[in-house]
C-alpha positions as CSV (number, residue, x, y, z in Angstrom):
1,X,-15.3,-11.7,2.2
2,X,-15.3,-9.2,-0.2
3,X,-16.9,-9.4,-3.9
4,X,-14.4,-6.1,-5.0
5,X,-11.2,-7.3,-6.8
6,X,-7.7,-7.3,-5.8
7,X,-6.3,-5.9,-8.9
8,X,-2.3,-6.4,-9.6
9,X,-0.5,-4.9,-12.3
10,X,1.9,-6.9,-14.0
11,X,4.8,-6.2,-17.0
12,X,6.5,-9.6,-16.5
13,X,9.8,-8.3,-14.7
14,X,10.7,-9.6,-11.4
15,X,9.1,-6.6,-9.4
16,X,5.9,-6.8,-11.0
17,X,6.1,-11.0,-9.9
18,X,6.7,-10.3,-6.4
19,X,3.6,-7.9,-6.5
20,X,1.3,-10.9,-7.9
21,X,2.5,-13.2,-5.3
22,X,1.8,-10.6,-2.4
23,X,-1.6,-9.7,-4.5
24,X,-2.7,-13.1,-4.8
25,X,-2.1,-14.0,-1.0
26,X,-4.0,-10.9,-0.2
27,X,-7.3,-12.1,-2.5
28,X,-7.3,-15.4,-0.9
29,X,-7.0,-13.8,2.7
30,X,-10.1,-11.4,1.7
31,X,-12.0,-14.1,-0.2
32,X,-11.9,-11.6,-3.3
33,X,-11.3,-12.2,-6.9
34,X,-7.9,-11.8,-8.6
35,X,-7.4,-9.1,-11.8
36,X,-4.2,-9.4,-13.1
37,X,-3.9,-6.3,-15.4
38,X,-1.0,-6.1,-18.1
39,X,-1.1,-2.8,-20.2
40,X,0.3,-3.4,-23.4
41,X,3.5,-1.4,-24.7
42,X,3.3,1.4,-26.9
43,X,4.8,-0.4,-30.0
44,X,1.7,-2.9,-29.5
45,X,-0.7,-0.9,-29.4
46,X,0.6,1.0,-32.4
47,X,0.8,-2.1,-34.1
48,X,-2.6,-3.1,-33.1
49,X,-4.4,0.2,-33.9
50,X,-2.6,-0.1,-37.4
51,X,-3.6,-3.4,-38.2
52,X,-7.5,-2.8,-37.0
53,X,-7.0,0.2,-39.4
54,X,-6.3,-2.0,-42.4
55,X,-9.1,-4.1,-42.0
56,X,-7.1,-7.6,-42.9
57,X,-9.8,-10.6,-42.4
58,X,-6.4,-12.6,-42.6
59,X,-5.0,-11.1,-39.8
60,X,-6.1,-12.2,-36.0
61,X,-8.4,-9.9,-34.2
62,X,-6.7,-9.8,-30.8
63,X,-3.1,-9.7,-30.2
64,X,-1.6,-12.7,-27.7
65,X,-0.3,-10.8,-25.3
66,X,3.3,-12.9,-23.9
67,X,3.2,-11.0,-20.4
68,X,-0.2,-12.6,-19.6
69,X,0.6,-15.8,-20.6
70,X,3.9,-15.9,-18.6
71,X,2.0,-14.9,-16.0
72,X,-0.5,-17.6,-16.5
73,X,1.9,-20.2,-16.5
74,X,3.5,-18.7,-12.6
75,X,0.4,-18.8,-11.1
76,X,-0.2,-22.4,-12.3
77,X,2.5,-23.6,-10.2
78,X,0.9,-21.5,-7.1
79,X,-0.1,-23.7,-4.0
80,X,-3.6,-21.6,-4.3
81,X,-5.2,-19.4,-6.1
82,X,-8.8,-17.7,-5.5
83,X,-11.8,-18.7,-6.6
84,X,-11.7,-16.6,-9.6
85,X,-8.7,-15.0,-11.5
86,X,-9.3,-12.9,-14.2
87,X,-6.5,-11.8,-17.2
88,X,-6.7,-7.6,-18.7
89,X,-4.6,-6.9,-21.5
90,X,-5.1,-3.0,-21.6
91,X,-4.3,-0.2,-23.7
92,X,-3.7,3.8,-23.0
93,X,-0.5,4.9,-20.7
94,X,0.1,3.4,-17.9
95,X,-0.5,5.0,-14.7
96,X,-4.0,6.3,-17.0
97,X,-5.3,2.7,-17.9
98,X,-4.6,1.3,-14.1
99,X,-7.0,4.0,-12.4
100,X,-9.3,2.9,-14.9
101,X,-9.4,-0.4,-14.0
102,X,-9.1,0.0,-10.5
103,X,-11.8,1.9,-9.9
104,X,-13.9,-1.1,-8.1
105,X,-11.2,-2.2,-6.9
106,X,-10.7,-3.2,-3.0
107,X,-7.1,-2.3,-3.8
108,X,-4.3,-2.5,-6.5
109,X,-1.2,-3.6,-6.1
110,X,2.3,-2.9,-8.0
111,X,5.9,-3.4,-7.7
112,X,7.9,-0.5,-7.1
113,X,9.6,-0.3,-10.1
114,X,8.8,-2.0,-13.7
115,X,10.6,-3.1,-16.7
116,X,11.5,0.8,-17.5
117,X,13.5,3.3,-15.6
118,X,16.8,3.2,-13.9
119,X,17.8,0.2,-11.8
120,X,19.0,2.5,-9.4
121,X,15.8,4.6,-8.5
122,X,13.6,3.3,-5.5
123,X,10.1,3.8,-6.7
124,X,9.2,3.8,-10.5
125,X,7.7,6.6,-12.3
126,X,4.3,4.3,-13.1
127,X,4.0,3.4,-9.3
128,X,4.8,7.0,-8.1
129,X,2.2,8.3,-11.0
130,X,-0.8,6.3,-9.8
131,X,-0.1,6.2,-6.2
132,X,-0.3,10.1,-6.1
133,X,-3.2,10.1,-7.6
134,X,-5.9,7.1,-7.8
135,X,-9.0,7.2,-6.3
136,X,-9.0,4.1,-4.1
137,X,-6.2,2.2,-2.4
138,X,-2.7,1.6,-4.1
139,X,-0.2,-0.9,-2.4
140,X,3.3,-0.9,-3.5
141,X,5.7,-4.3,-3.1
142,X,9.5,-3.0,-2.7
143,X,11.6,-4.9,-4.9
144,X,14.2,-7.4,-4.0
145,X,16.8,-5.5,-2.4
146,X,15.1,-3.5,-0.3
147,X,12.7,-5.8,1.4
148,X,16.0,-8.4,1.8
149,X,17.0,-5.9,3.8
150,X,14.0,-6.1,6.7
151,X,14.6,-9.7,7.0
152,X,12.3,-12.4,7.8
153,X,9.0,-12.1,9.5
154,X,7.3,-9.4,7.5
155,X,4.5,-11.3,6.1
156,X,3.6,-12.4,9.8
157,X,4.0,-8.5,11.6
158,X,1.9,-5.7,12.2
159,X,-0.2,-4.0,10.4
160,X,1.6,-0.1,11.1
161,X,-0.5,2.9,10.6
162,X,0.9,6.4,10.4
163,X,-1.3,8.6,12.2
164,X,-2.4,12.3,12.5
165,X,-5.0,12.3,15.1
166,X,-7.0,15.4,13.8
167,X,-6.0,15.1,10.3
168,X,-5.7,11.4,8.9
169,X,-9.2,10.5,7.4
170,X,-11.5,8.1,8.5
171,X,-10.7,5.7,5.6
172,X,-7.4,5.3,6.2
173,X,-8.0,3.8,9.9
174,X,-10.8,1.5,8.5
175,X,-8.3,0.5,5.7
176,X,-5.6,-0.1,8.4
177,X,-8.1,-2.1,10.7
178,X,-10.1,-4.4,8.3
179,X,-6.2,-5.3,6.7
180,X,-5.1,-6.5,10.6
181,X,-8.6,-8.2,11.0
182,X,-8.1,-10.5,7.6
183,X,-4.6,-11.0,9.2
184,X,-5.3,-11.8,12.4
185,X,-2.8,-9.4,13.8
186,X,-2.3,-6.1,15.7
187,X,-2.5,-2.5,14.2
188,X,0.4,-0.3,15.7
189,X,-0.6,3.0,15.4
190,X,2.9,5.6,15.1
191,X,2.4,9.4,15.3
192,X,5.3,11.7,15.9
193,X,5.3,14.8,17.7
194,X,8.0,17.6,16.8
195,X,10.2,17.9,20.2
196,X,13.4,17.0,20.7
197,X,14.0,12.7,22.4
198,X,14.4,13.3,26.1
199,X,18.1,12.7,27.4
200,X,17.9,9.6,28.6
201,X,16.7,7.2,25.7
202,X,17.4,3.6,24.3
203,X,19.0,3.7,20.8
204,X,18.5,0.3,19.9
205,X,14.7,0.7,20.3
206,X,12.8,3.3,17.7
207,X,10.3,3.8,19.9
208,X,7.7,1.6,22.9
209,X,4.9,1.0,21.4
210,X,2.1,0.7,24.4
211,X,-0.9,-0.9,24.5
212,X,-4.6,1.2,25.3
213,X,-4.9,-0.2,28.6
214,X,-1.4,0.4,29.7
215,X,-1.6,4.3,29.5
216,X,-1.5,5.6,32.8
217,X,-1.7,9.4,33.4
218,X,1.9,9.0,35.7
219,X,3.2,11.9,34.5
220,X,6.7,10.1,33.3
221,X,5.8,10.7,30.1
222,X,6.6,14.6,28.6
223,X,3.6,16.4,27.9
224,X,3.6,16.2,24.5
225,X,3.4,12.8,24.2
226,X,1.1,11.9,26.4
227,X,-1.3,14.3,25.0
228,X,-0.8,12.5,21.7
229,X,-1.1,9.1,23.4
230,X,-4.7,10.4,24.7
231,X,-5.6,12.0,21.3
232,X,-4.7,8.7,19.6
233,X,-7.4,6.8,22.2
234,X,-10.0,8.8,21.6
235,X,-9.9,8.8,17.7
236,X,-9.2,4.9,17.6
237,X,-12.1,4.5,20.0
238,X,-14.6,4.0,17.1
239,X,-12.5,1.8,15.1
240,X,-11.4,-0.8,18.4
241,X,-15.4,-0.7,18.7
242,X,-15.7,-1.9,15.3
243,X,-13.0,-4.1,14.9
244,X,-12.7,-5.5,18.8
245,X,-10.5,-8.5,17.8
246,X,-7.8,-6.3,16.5
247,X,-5.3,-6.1,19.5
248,X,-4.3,-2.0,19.5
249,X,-0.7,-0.8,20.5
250,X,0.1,2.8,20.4
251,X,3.2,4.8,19.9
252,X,4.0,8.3,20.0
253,X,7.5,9.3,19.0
254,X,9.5,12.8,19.0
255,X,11.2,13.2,15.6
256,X,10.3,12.6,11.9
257,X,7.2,10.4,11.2
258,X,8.3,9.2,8.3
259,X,11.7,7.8,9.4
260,X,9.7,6.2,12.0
261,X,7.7,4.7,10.1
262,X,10.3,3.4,7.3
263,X,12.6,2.1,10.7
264,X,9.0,0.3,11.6
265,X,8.1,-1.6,7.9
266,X,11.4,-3.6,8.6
267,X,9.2,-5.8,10.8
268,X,5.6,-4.7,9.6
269,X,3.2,-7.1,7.3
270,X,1.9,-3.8,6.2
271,X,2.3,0.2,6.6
272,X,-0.6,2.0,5.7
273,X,-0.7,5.8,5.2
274,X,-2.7,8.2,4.1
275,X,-2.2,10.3,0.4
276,X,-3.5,14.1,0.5
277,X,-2.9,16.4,2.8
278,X,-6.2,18.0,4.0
279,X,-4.9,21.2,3.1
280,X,-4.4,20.6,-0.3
281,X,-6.7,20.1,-2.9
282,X,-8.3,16.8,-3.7
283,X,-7.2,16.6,-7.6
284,X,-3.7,17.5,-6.7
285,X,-1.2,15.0,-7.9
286,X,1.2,16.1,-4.7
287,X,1.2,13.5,-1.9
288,X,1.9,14.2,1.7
289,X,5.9,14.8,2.4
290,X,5.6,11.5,4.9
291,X,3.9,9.2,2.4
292,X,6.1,10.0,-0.2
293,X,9.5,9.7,1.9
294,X,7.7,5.8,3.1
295,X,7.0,5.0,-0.5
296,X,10.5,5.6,-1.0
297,X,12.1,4.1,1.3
298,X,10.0,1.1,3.2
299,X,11.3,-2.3,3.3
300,X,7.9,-3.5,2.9
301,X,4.6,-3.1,0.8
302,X,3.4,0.3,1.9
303,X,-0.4,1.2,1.0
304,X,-1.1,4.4,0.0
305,X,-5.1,5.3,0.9
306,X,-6.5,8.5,-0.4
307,X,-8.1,11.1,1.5
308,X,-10.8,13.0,0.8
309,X,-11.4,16.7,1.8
310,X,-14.5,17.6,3.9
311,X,-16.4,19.0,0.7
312,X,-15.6,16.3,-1.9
């Protein structure tokens, strides 16, 4: 149980729903309390500033804000809600205003895309914005479309972790483990090694994912990924130590990690990734090529967790 908030942002269209219904299953399964952040449009807070401006006695001091009262009314009809939800109307941009807010958070969630933008894009400019660069884990909900196209059994799979042995921090494991152990499910752990698929391979299976126990030093594997299978045992060792009800299955795969892992979410409760690559600095708003191509293109919620260089 957790006293640090799940924290959802909300704008009232359908993605930003889905993203409360995932957020508010998530606080219950933590035992955490719910935030549900709106952050007011510009013409409202024009408005607003212009009427505190003016000074009118006659005039209301806070403006009724519509999205959080729709949003009210949904999560009255919800077969459960935590033991305390909370309601933010906030002001300032967007992306600006929810890293605020989040900052205590155990995660935030958002849709992928919001009330603005193209229908057509994949991952709104708000989500993209704070996911590239908040301070503490952001989990994106893909909209309708794309998640219809996993099918069933998401909210019941694996929790999938892209992994870079030497270079993923230490964060995004824990993050990855402590989500499976409030599931109740296994962490599969992906890495990808760049050397071309043997010849003989089954294209109707992505990869095998294996289990710790059932690496054996055969020698049917190619070098390189069994080297990657016994760097992945070694830097899971701590984390399987800490969480030892978490079953463990481990995968390394020749090609690109990121279209493994985005072939993997069609099945997965959960991908988690990490943000920064450690060779870049920490106040960059770039993130890693593979989160951003999984943001993009998961059929499931992806969490994005950031990592922090040696020196921060």
């Amino acid at each position: 149980m957790s006293n640090a908030p799940v924290v959802v942002a909300v704008d009232g269209s359908e993605h930003s729903l889905k993203a409360l219904e995932w957020a508010r299953t998530e606080a219950l399964r933590h035992g955490s309390p719910l935030v549900v952040s709106h952050v007011l449009p510009d013409s409202v807070q024009l408005y607003a500033a212009r009427r505190s401006s003016l000074a009118d006695p006659s005039q209301p001091k806070e403006y009724a804000d519509p999205v959080a009262e729709h949003v009210r009314d949904v999560l009255a009809g919800a077969p459960e809600l935590p033991a305390e939800v909370r309601y933010e109307s906030l002001e300032g941009s967007v992306p600006e205003a929810l890293r605020v807010t989040g900052e205590q958070s155990l995660m935030l969630v958002m849709g992928s895309r919001g009330r603005g933008g193209f229908a057509a894009l994949l991952l709104g400019s708000n989500s993209r914005a704070v996911a590239s660069t908040a301070a503490f884990p952001v989990v994106v909900v893909p909209h309708a479309a794309r998640s219809a196209e996993a099918g069933a059994g998401q909210s019941a799979g694996r929790v999938v972790l892209g992994l870079h042995a030497a270079e993923t921090a230490d964060d995004v494991v824990a993050f990855a483990f402590a989500e499976a152990a409030a599931r109740g499910t296994t962490v599969q752990v992906v890495s990808a090694y760049a050397i071309p698929p043997a010849p003989v391979m089954v294209v109707d299976n992505p990869f095998q994912a294996i289990p710790p126990e059932g690496l054996a030093d055969d020698g049917n594997a190619v070098p390189a990924e069994r080297e990657m299978l016994r760097s992945q045992t070694e830097r899971l060792a701590p984390f399987r130590a800490r969480w030892p009800q978490v079953p463990v299955e481990q995968a390394a795969v020749p090609g690109d990690a990121a279209e493994r892992l985005v072939t993997a979410s069609r099945s997965a409760a959960l991908v988690v990734v990490g943000r920064h690559h450690p060779r870049r600095s920490v106040g960059s708003l770039m993130i890693g090529s593979v989160a951003h191509a999984v943001l993009h293109h998961a059929h499931g919620p992806v969490a994005v967790v950031p990592t922090l260089s040696d020196d921060e």
